[in-house]
C-alpha positions in Angstrom: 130.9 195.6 254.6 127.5 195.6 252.7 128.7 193.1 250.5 130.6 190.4 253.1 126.3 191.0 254.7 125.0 189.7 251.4 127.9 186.9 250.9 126.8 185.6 254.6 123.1 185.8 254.3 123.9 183.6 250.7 125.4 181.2 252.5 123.0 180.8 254.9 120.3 181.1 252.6 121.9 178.3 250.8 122.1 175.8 253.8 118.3 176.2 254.8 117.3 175.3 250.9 119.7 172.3 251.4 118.3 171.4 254.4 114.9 171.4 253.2 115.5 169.5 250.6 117.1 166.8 253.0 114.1 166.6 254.9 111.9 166.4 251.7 113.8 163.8 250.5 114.1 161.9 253.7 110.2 161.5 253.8 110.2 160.2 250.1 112.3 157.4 251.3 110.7 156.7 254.5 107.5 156.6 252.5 109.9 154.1 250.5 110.9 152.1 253.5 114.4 152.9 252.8 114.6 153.7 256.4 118.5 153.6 256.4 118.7 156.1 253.7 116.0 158.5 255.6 118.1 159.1 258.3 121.3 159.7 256.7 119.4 162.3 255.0 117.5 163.5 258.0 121.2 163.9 260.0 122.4 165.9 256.7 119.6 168.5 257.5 120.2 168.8 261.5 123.6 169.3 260.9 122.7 172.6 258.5 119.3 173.5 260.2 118.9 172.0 263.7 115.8 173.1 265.2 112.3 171.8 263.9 109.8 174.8 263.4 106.4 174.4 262.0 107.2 176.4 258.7 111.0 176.5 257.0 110.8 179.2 254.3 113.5 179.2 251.7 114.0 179.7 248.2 116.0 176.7 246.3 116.7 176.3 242.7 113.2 176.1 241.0 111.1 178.1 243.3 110.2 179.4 246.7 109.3 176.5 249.3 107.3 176.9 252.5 106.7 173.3 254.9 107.0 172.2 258.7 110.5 170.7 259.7 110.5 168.0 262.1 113.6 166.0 261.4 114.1 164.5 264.7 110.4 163.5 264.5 110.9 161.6 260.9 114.5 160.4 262.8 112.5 158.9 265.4 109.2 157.3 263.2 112.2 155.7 261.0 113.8 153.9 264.1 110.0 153.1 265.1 109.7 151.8 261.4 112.7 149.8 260.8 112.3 147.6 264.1 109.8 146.0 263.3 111.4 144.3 260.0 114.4 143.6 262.2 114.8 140.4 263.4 117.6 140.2 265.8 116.2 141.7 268.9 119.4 143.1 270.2 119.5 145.3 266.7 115.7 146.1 267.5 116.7 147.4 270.9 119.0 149.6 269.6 117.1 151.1 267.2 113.8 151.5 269.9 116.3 153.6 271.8 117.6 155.5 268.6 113.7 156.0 267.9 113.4 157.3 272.2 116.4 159.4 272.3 115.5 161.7 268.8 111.5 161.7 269.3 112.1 163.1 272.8 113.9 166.0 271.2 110.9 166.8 269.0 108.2 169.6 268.9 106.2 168.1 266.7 102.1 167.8 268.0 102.1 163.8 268.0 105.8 163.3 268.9 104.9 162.5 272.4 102.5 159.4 271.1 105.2 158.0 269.2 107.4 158.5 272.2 105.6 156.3 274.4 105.1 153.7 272.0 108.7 153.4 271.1 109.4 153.5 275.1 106.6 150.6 275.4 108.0 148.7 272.9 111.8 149.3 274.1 110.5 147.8 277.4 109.7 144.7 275.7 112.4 144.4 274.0 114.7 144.9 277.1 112.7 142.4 279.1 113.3 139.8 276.4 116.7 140.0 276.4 116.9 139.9 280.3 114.8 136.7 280.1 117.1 135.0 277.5 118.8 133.1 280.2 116.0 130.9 281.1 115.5 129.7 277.3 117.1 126.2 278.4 114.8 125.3 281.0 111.6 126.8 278.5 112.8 125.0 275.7 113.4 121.7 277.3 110.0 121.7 279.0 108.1 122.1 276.0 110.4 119.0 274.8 109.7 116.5 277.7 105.7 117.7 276.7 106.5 116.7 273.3 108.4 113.7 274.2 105.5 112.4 276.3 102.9 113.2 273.9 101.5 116.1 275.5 101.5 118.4 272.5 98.2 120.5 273.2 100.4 121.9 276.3 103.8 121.6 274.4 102.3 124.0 272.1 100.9 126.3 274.4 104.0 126.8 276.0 105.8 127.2 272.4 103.0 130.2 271.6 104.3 131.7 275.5 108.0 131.4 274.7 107.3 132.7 271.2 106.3 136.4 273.3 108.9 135.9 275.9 112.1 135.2 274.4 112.2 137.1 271.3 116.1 136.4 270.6 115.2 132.8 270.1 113.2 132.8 267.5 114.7 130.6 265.0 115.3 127.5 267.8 111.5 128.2 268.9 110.7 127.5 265.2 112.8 124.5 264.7 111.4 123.5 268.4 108.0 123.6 266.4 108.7 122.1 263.3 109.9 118.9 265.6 106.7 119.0 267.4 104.4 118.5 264.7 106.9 116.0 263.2 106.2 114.0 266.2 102.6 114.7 266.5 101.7 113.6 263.2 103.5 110.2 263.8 101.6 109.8 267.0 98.5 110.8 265.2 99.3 108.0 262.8 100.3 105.5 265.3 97.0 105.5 267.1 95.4 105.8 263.5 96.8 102.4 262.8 95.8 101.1 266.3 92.3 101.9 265.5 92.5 100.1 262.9 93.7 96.9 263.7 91.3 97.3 266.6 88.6 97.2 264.4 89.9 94.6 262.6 89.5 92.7 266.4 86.0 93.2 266.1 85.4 91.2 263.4 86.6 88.0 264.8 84.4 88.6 268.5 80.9 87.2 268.3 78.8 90.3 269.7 76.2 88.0 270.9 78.7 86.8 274.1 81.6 89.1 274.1 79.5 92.3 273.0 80.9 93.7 276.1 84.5 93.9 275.1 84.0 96.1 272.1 83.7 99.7 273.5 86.7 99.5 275.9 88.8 98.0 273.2 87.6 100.9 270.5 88.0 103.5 273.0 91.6 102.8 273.4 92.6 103.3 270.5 90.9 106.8 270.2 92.9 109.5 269.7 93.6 111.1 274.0 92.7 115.0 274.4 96.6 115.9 275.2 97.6 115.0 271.8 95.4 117.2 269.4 92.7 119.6 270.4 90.7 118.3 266.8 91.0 114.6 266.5 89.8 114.2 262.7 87.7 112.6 260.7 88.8 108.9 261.9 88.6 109.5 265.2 85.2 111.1 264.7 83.8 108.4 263.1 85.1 106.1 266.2 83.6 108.3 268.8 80.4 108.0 267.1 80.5 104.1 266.3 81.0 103.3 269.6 77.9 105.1 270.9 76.3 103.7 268.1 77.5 100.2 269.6 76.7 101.2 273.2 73.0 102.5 272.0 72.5 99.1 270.0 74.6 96.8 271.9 71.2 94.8 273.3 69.8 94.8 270.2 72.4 92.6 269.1 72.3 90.4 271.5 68.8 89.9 271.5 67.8 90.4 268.1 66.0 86.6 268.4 63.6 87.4 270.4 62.6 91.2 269.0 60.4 92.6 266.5 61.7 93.2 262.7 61.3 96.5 262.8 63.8 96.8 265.5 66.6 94.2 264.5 66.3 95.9 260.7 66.5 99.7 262.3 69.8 98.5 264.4 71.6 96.8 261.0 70.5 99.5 258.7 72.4 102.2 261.2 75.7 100.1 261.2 75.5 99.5 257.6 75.4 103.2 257.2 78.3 103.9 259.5 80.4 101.4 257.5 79.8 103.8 254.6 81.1 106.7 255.9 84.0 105.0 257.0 84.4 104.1 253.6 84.7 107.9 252.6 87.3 108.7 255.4 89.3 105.8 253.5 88.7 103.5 257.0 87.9 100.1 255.4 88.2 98.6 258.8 85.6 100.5 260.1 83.3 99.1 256.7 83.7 95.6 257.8 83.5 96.1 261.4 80.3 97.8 261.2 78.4 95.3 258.7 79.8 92.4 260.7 77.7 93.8 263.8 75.0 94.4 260.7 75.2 90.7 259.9 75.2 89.7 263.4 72.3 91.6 264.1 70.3 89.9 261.3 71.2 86.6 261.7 70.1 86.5 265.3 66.4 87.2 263.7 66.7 84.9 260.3 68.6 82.1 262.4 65.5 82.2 265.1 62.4 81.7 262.7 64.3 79.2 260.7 64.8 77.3 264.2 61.1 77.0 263.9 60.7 78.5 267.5 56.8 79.4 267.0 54.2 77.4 265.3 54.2 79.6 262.6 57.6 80.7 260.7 57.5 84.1 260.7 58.2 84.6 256.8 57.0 88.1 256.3 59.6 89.4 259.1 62.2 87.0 257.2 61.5 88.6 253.7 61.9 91.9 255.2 64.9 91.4 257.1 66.4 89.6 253.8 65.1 92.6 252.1 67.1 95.3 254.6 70.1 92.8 254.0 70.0 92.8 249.7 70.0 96.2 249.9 72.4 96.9 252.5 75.2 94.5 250.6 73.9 96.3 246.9 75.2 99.5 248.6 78.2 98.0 250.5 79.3 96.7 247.4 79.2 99.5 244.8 81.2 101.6 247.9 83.8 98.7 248.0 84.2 98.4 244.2 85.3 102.5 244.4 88.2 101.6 246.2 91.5 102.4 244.7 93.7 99.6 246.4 93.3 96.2 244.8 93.9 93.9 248.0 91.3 96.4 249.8 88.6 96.1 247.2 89.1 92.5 247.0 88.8 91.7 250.7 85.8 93.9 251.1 84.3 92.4 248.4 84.5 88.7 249.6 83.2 90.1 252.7 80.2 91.5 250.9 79.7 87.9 248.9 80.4 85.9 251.9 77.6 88.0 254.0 74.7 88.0 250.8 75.4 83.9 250.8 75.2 83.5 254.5 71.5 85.6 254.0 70.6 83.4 251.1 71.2 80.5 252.5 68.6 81.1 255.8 66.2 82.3 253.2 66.2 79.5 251.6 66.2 77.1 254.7 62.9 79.3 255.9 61.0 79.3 253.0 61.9 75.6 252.8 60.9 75.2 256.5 57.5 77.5 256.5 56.6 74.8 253.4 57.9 71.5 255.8 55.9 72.9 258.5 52.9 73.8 256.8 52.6 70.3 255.7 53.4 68.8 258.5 50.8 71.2 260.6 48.1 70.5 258.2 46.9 67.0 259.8 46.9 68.3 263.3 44.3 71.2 262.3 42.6 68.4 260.2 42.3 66.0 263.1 41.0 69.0 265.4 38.4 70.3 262.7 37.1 66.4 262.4 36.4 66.1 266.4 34.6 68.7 266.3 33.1 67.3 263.7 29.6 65.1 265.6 29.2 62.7 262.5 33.2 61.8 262.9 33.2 61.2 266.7 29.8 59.5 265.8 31.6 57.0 263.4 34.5 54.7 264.2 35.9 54.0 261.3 35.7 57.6 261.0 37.8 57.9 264.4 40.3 54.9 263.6 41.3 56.6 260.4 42.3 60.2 262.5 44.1 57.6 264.6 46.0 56.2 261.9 46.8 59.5 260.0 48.6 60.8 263.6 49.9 58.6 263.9 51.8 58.4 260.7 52.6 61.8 261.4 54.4 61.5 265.1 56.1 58.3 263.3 57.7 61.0 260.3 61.4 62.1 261.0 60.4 65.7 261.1 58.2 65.6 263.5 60.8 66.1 266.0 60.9 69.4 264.1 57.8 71.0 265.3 56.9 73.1 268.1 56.2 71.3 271.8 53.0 72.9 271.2 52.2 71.6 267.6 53.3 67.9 268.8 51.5 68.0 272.2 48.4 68.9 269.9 48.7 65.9 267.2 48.9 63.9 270.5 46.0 64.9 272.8 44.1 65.2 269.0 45.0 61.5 268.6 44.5 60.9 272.4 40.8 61.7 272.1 39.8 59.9 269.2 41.5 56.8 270.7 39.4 56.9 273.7 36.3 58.1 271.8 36.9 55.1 269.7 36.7 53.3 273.2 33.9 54.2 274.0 32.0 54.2 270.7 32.7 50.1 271.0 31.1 49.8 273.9 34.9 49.1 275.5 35.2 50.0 279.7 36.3 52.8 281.0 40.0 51.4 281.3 40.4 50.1 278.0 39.8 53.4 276.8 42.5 54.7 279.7 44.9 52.1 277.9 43.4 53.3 274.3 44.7 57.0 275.1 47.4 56.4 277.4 50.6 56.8 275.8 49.0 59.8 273.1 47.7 61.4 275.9 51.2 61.4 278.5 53.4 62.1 276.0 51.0 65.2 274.9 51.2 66.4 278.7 54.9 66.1 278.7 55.0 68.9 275.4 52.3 70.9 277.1 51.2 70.4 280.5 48.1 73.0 279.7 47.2 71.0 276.0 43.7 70.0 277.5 42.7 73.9 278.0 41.6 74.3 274.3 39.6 71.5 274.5 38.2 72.0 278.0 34.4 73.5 277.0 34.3 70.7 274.6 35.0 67.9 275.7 32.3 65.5 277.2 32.4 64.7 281.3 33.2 61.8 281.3 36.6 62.4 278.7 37.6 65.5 281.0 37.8 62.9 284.0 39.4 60.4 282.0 42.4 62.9 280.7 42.4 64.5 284.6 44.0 61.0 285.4 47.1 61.7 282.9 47.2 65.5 284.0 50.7 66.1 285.7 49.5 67.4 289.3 
């Protein structure tokens, strides 16, 4: 009897130790991730030693062994474990209820925390799979979005589907690689628009359809619903049309202002057509120094017109100045470029523009020398009467006369100022009728004497006789009153 005791208490001796080292060997693989391995091994053990206690004592073949025993705890962290490298969502739910139905049956201090986060997450998982029937309807929403060039909400709705319907995660991915497929064409499309917009610039004259630019730019920019960042391109568009709309007067009336302005105005698009240049927009380059260009122009092509008595040439050197540098900068950007028909065309553009410069600088420079010359007998003539030994001497007087008139016979005459002509006339005007009356002639002769001069000097500038009006002798101020328009 004694000895069938001893046989038994062997034997169950023997399956503790065996159990143990299940359970020991169960956590080395779950440490592993060999999750499928750790349960087998943890099912070995419950099978021999089926309830968890906090110490299992037994003695095995090296040595005595003493550690806690929660196998249906280890069961249930494996399930926990292994669901979430599981794809399908049906194979997760099963194991999320493996992982409820063994940690429920543990004793172990944090089994009820793992419990209700397998519960939580078994939820989940059971609500997917309830919502899988409406996948259609969710997938072919985000589609239409797509299709219409919504994809800021089309993407939106992917990232809610991608929570909601967890079994369809492989068509929610290929739903997404088609999106930004079409995305990045659309992108590109209204790239290319852009483009060719700003191409469209370059053949409107700012000065009368400066109007037109902005709305045509701004529909070309890239719309809100297709791309939450628009990019560098677009970037640079917003901020070249607000560029446009800040200087958009200046432009137009670049004639009539100060250099300072007119060069501020082209030296800011010059700049922008830079940077469009390192965003690999060449469009944008010639679009903004064609507004440059434009800008100058107005200025250079207004002094060389001769529109004050004085050319302006220190404004004209400066604004050919802000030009020569702004075409040295244009052109070592455009010789970077890598494409040989681009860096040819913006290069004629930059040669074209420098001529187009040169040229008005030459034809000021030429016309402050014309004028000069030309203005130089007229401040002569007004020196000499006021001059008493010339409008004392007749010959004196008849001479002025003569050099006048020579001058408002010369073909550029025509070229001066209404106020530089009206004053070679009224000049000439006054020493005819000085002349008059010098040789003793009457008071009409010397009406006749100054009559033409003095009308056609009246018709330039109505006010001509206020310069002279604290010189001029009584009876000449009464004589000239007669030619006065009234």
């Amino acid at each position: 009897m004694l000895s069938i005791l001893l046989v038994l208490a062997l034997e169950t001796g023997d399956g503790v130790a065996e159990a143990g080292n299940s359970y020991r060997q169960a956590k080395d693989a779950l440490q592993a991730e060999r999750y499928e391995e750790a349960v087998t091994l943890l099912k070995s053990a419950l099978q021999l030693v089926g309830e968890e206690t906090e110490q299992l004592k037994y003695r095995d073949d090296t040595s005595r062994r003493r550690h806690e025993y929660y196998p249906y705890y280890e069961w249930g962290r494996a399930r926990l474990f292994q669901s979430e490298v599981e794809a399908s969502v049906f194979a997760q739910r099963d194991l999320l209820a493996d992982a409820v139905s063994h940690l429920s049956q543990s004793r172990h201090p944090e089994a009820s925390v793992r419990l209700e986060e397998a519960k939580s997450k078994l939820t989940v998982v059971q609500e997917a799979i309830a919502l899988d029937g409406s996948f259609s309807a969710a997938k072919t929403k985000i589609e239409v979005l797509g299709t219409n060039e919504r994809f800021v909400e089309a993407f939106k709705e992917h990232g809610a589907a991608v929570g909601k319907y967890k079994t369809r995660l492989k068509e929610l991915d290929e739903v997404l690689a088609a999106l930004k497929i079409k995305q990045k064409a659309t992108i590109q499309r209204y790239e290319a628009q852009l483009a060719q917009r700003l191409s469209d610039v370059l053949l409107m004259d700012p000065v009368t359809r400066g109007e037109t630019i902005a709305p045509l730019l701004k529909s070309a920019l890239l719309p809100d619903l297709v791309s939450e960042t628009s990019g560098p391109t677009f970037q640079w568009a917003t901020r070249f049309i607000a560029l446009w709309e800040k200087e958009a007067d200046t432009v137009r009336t670049a004639a009539s202002l100060p250099g300072e302005a007119v060069i501020r105005a082209a030296d800011a698009f010059d700049a922008a057509g830079l940077e469009a240049l390192t965003i690999s927009l060449p469009s944008g380059f010639r679009a903004a120094r064609h507004l440059a260009q434009t800008t100058r122009l107005g200025k250079l092509k207004d002094i060389a017109g001769g529109s004050e008595d004085v050319l302006d040439l220190k404004t004209a050197e400066a604004v050919v100045r802000s030009s020569v540098e702004a075409s040295g900068k244009g052109r070592a950007a455009a010789d970077q470029q890598t494409q040989k028909d681009v860096k040819e065309t913006l290069l004629n553009d930059v040669g074209t523009q420098e001529r187009q410069i040169e040229d008005l600088a030459k034809a000021i420079r030429a016309g402050a020398k014309e004028r000069e010359r030309l203005t130089a007998p007229i401040v002569e003539a007004e020196m000499a009467l006021l001059d008493g030994d010339t409008l004392g001497n007749v010959e004196a007087l008849l001479k002025l006369q003569g050099n006048l008139e020579q001058l408002s016979t010369e073909a550029n005459f025509g070229t001066l100022t209404a106020g530089l002509r009206a004053r070679a006339l009224f000049a000439k005007a006054m020493a005819a009728a000085t002349e008059a009356y010098l040789s003793a002639k009457s008071d009409s002769e010397a009406m006749e004497s100054a009559r033409v001069s003095a009308t056609r000097a009246y018709g330039f500038d109505p006010k001509i006789d206020a310069r002279w009006k604290d010189r001029l002798s009584e009876k000449l101020l009464k004589l000239f009153a007669k030619f006065k328009p009234q």
